[in-house]
VEXDREN-2710 file (C-alpha; in Angstrom, 1 decimal):
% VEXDREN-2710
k/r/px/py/pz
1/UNK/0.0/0.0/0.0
2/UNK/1.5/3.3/-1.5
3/UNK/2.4/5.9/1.8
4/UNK/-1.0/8.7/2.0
5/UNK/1.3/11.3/2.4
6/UNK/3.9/10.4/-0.7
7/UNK/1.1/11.7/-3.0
8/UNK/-1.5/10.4/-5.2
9/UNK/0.4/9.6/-9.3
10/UNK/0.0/11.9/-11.8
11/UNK/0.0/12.3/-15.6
12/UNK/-0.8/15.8/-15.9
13/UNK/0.8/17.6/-18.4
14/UNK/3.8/20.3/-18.6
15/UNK/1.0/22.8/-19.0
16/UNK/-0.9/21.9/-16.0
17/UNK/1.5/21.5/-13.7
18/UNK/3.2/24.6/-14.5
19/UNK/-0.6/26.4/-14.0
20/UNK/-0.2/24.6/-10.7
21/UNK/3.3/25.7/-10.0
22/UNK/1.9/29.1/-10.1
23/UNK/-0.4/28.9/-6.4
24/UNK/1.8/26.6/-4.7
25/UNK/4.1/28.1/-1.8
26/UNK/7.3/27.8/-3.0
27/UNK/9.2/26.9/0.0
28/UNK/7.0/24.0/0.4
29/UNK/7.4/23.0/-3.0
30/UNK/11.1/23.0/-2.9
31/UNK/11.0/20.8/0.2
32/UNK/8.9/18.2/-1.6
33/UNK/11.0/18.3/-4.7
34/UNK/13.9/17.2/-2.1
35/UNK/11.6/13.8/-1.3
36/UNK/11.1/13.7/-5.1
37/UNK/14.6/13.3/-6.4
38/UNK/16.4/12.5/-3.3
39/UNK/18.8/15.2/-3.9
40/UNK/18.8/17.7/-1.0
41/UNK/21.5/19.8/-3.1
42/UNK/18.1/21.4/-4.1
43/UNK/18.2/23.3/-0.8
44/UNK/21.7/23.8/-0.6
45/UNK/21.9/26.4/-3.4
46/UNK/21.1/30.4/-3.7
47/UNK/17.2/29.3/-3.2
48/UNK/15.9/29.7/-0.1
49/UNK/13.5/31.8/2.2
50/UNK/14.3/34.7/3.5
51/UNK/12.3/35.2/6.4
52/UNK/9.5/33.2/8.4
53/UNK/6.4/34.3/9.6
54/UNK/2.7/33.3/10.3
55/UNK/0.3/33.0/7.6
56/UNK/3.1/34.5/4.7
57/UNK/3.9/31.3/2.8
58/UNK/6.2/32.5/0.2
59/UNK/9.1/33.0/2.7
60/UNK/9.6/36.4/1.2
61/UNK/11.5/35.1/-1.5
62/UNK/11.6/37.1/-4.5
63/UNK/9.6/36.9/-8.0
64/UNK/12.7/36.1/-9.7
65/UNK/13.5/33.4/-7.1
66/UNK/9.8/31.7/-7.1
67/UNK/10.0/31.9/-11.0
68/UNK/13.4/29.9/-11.2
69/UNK/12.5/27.5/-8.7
70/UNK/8.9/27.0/-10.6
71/UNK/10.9/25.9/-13.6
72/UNK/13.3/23.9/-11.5
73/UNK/10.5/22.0/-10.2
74/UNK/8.9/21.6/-13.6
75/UNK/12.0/19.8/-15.1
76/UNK/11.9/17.4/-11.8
77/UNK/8.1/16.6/-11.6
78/UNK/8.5/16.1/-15.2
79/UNK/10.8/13.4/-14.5
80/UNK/9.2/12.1/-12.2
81/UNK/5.7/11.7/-14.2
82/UNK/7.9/10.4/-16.4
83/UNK/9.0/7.5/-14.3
84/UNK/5.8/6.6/-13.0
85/UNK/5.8/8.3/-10.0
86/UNK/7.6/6.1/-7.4
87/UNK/7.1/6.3/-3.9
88/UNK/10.3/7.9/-2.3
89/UNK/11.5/7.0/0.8
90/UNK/10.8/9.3/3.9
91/UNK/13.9/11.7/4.6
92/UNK/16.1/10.8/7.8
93/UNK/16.6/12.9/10.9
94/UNK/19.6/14.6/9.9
95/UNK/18.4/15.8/6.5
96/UNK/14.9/16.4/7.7
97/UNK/17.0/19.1/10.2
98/UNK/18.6/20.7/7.1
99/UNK/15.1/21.1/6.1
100/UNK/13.5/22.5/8.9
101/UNK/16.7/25.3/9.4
102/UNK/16.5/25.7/5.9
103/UNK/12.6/26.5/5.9
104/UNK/12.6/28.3/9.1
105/UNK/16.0/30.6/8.5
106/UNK/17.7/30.0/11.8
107/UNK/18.8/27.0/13.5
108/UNK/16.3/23.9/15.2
109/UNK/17.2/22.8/18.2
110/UNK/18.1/18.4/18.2
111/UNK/15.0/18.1/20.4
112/UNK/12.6/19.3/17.5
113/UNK/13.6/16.8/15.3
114/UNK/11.5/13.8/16.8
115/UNK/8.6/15.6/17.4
116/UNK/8.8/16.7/13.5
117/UNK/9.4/12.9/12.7
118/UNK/6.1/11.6/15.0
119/UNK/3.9/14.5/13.8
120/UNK/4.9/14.5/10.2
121/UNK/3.9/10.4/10.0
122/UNK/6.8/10.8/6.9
123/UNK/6.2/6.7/6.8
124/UNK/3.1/6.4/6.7
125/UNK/2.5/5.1/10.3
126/UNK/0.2/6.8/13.0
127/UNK/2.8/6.1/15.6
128/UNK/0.3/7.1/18.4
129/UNK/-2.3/4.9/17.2
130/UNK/-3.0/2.6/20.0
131/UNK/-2.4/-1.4/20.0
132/UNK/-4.2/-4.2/21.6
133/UNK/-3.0/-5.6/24.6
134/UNK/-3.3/-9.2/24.6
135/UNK/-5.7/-9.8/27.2
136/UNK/-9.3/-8.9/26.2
137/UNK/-10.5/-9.9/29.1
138/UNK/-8.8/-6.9/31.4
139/UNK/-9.8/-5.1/28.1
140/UNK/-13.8/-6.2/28.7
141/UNK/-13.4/-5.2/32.3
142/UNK/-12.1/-1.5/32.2
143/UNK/-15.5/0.7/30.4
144/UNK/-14.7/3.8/29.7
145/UNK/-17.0/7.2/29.6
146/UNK/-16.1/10.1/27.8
147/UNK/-17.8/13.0/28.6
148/UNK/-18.1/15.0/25.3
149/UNK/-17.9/14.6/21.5
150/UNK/-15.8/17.4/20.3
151/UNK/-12.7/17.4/18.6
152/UNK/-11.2/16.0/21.9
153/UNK/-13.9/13.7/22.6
154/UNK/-13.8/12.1/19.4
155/UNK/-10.1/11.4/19.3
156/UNK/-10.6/9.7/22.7
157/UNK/-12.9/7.3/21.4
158/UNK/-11.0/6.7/18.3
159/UNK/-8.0/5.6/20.3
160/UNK/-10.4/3.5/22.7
161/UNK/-11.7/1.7/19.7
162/UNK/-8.0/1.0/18.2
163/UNK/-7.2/-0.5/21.8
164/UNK/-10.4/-2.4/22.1
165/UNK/-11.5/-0.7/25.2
166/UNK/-15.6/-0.8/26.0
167/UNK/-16.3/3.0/26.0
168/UNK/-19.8/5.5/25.8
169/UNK/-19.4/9.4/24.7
170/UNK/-22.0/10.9/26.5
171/UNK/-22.9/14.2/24.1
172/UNK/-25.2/16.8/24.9
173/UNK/-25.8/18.1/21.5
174/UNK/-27.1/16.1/18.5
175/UNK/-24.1/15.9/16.5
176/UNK/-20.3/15.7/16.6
177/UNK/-17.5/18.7/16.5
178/UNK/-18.3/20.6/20.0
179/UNK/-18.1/23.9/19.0
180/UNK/-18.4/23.7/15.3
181/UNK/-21.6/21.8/15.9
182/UNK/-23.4/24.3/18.3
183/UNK/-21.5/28.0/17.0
184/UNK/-23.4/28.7/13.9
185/UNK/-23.1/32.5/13.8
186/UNK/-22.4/34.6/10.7
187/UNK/-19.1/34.3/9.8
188/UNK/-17.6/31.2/12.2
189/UNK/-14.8/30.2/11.2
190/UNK/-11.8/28.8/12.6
191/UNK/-8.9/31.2/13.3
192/UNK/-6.0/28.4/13.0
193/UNK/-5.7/27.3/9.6
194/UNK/-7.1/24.5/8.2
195/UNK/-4.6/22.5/7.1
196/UNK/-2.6/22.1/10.7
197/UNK/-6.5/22.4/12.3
198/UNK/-7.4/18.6/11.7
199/UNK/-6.1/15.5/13.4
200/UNK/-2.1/13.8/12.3
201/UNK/-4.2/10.8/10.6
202/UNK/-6.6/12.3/8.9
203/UNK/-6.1/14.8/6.5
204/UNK/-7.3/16.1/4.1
205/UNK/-6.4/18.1/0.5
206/UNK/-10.3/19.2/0.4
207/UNK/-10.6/22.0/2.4
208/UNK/-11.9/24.6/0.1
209/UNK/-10.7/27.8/2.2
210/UNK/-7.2/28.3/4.4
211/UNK/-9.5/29.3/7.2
212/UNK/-12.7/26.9/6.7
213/UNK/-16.1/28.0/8.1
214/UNK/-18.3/26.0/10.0
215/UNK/-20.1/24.2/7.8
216/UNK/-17.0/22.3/6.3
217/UNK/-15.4/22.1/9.4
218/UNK/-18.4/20.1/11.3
219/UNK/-18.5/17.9/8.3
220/UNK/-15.1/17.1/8.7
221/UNK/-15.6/15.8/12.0
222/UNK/-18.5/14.2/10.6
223/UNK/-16.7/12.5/8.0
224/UNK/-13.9/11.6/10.4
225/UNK/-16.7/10.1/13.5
226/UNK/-18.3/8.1/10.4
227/UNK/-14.9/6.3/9.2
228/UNK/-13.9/5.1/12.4
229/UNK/-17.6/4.2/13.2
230/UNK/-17.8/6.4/16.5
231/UNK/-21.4/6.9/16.0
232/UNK/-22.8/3.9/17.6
233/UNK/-20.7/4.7/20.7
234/UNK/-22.3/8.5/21.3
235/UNK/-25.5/8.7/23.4
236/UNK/-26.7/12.4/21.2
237/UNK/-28.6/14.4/22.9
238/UNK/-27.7/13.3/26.5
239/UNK/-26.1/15.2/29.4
240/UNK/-23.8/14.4/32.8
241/UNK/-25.3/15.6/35.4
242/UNK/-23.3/13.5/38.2
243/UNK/-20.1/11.0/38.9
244/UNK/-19.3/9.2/42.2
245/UNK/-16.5/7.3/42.4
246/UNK/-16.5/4.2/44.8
247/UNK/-13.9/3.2/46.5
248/UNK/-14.8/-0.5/47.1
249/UNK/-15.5/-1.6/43.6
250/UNK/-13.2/1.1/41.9
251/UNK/-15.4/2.3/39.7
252/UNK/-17.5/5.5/38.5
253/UNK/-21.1/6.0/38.2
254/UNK/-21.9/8.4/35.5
255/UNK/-25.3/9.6/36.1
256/UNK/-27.0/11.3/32.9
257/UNK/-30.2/12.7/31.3
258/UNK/-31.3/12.9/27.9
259/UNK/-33.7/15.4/26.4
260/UNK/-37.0/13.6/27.2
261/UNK/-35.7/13.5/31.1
262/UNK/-34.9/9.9/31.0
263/UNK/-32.0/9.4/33.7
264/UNK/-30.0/6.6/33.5
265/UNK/-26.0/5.5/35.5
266/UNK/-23.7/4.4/33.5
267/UNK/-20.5/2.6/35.2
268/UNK/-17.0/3.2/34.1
269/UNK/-13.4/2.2/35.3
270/UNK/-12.1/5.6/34.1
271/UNK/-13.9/9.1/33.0
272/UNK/-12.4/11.4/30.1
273/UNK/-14.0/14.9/30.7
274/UNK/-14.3/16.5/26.9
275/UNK/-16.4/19.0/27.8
276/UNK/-14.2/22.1/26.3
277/UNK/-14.1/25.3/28.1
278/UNK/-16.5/27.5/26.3
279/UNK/-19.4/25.6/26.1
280/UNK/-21.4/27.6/28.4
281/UNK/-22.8/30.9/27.0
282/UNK/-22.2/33.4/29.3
283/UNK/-25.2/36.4/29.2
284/UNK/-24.4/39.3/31.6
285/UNK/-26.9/40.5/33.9
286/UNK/-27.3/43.4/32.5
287/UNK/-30.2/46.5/33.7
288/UNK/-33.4/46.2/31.5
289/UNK/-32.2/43.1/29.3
290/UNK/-35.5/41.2/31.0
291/UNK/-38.0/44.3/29.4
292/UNK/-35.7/45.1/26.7
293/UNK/-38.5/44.0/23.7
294/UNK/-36.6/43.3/20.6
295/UNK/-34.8/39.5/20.0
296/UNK/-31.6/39.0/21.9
297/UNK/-29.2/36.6/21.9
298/UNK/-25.7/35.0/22.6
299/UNK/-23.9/34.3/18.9
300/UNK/-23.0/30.7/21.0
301/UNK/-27.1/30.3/20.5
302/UNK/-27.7/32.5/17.3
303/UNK/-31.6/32.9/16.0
304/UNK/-31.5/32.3/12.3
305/UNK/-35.0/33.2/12.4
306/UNK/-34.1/36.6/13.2
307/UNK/-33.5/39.1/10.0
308/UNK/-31.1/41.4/11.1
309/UNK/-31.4/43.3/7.3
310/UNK/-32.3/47.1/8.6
311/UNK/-32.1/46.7/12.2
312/UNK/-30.2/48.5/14.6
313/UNK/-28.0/45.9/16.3
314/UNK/-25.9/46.1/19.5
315/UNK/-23.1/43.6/20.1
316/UNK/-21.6/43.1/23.2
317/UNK/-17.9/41.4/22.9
318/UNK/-15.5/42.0/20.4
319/UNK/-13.8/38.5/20.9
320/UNK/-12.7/36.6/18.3
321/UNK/-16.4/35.7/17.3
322/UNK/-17.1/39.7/17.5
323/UNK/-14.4/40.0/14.9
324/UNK/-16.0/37.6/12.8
325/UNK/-19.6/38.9/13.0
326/UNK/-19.2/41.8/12.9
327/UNK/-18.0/42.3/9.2
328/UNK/-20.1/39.2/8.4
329/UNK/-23.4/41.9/9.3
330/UNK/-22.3/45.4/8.7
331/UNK/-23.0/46.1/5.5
332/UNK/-26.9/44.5/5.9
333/UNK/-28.1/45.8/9.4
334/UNK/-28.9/49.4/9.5
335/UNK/-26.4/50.2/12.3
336/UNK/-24.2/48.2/14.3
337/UNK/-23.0/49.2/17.7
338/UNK/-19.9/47.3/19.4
339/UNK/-19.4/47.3/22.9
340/UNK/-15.7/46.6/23.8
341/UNK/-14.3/46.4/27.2
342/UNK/-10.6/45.2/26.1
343/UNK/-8.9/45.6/22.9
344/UNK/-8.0/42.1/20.7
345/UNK/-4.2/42.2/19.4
346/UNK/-4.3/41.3/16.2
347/UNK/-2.2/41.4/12.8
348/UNK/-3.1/40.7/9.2
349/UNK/-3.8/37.7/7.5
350/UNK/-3.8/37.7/3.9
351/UNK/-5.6/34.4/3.7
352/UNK/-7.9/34.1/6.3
353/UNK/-11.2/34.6/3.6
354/UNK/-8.8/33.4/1.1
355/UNK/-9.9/30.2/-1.3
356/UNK/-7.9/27.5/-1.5
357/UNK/-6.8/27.7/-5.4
358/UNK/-7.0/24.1/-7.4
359/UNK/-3.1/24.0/-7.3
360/UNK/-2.6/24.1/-4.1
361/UNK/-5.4/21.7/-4.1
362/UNK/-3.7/19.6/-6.7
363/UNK/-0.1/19.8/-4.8
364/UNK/-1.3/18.3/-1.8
365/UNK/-3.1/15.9/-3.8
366/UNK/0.2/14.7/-5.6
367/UNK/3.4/15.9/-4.4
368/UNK/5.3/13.9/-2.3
369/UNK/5.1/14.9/1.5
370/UNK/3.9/18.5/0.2
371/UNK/1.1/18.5/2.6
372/UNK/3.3/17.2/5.7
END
């Protein structure tokens, strides 16, 4: 079985790839080219970044520098159609140091190196996936509860199921993601981008923007809670309302309700509390807000039956959901007021409402360890 993150073949031709060669970060290209031909002299030359920082992917090279290293890279993935596409072999330790110094313009301390090796999978293994101790019996005998089906919640009970462990996910709201299920304001989105915001083993070249919005994003975890069939471990719906822990027969009871009121214990040798911190709307006391006549609401429970077109609006919080409803409403409400107790510190991101263009899209479809 070919290594997911050595790239899918290709037979495109010279034309498309050089239309893709023209989205791609080039500093990321250049480092795939290196697993490519197995030649790090690639790296070891006048091209190179100049500079690092958040969210600017082109390293600050220069025009002149992107365009030679665009046709370098077409004479190597050229060759490498050519041949068929072979899987290379991951890159050791040492080089994969060159790389990162080389990337990241200064030197990486040793200690980076094996969490780069773990988190990059560059062999294809998910070395944290869990294995099966041999005795299913102890297995049998240790039920586990997990208390929320969030991002965290969901990677627990994949790594239960992988070690054969009995577990329930006790979830209080009817579907999967935690706060990309219940935050459906104008203009969620998530403010890490996409492509490091997704789990080690699973992800994904479909993400249609850097920054996705909700609706992708809870499908993702939707997608992900389907492949690993999670589903039939959740109780939807359902809250914790208690956990005693007893002594004598070392074990919890997990007391819940669901939405009709049913109550029912549930017994586990261990709890994993999932619950998130922000899951709790918080709604200020504030003078008048029980008289106050018009709709009002917190943007962790927003009213899509509301119409905000023409309406003066008042908006408490300028977070980082203010910041993203805000502009999302503007230029429809009649006026918008923002209350602000505490400035956010913030800097510009040229791709947060940027697409993700096809060759980007096609590069992490095809080139070797691109996406890593």
């Amino acid at each position: 079985m070919r290594n997911p993150h050595a790239g899918q073949p290709f037979t495109d031709s010279d034309e498309a790839i050089v239309e893709a060669l023209l989205d791609v970060s080039i500093p990321t290209l250049l480092l795939s080219l290196v697993h490519v031909s197995g030649d790090p002299e690639l790296i070891r030359g006048a091209l190179k970044p100049a500079g690092l920082f958040l969210n600017e992917v082109q390293g600050y090279m220069s025009e002149e520098d992107k365009a030679t290293a665009r046709l370098l890279a077409l004479d190597v993935l050229r060759d490498y159609r050519d041949r068929g596409c072979p899987e290379p072999a991951p890159v050791g330790p040492e080089l994969l140091k060159e790389m990162m110094e080389w990337l990241v313009c200064e030197p990486v301390p040793d200690e980076y190196v094996p969490m780069l090796l773990e988190e990059m999978e560059l062999d294809g293994r998910d070395e944290r996936a869990v294995s099966q101790p041999p005795d299913a019996g102890a297995r049998a005998d240790f039920p586990v509860v997990v208390i929320g089906c969030g991002e965290s919640g969901l990677l627990a009970g994949i790594r239960l199921k992988e070690a054969g462990i009995p577990f329930t996910i006790v979830e209080r709201n009817d579907g999967v993601g935690g706060t990309w299920y219940q935050n459906t304001y104008p203009g969620a989105r998530v403010d890490v981008g996409n492509h490091f915001y997704c789990y080690s083993f699973e992800p994904t070249d479909q993400w249609t923007h850097y920054f996705a919005e909700q609706p992708e994003l809870q499908a993702y975890f939707e997608g992900v809670l389907t492949r690993h069939g999670i589903g039939p471990h959740v109780r939807w719906g359902t809250e914790v309302t208690a956990a005693r822990w007893d002594d004598a027969s070392a074990a919890w009871t997990v007391t819940t309700v669901d939405r009709e009121g049913t109550v029912a214990d549930l017994t586990a040798r261990a709890v994993i509390s999932a619950v998130g911190q922000l899951n709790r709307p918080k709604v200020p006391d504030l003078p008048g807000r029980a008289t106050f006549a018009g709709p009002a609401f917190h943007s962790a429970e927003w009213d899509h039956s509301v119409d905000l077109r023409g309406k003066r609006v008042a908006m408490i919080g300028a977070g980082a959901s203010g910041f993203q409803i805000a502009p999302a409403i503007a230029d429809d409400v009649a006026h918008l007021t923002v209350f602000q107790r505490t400035a956010q510190w913030m800097f510009p991101n040229p791709n947060y409402h940027a697409d993700v263009g096809p060759g980007v899209r096609w590069a992490l479809r095809h080139l070797p360890f691109y996406g890593r």
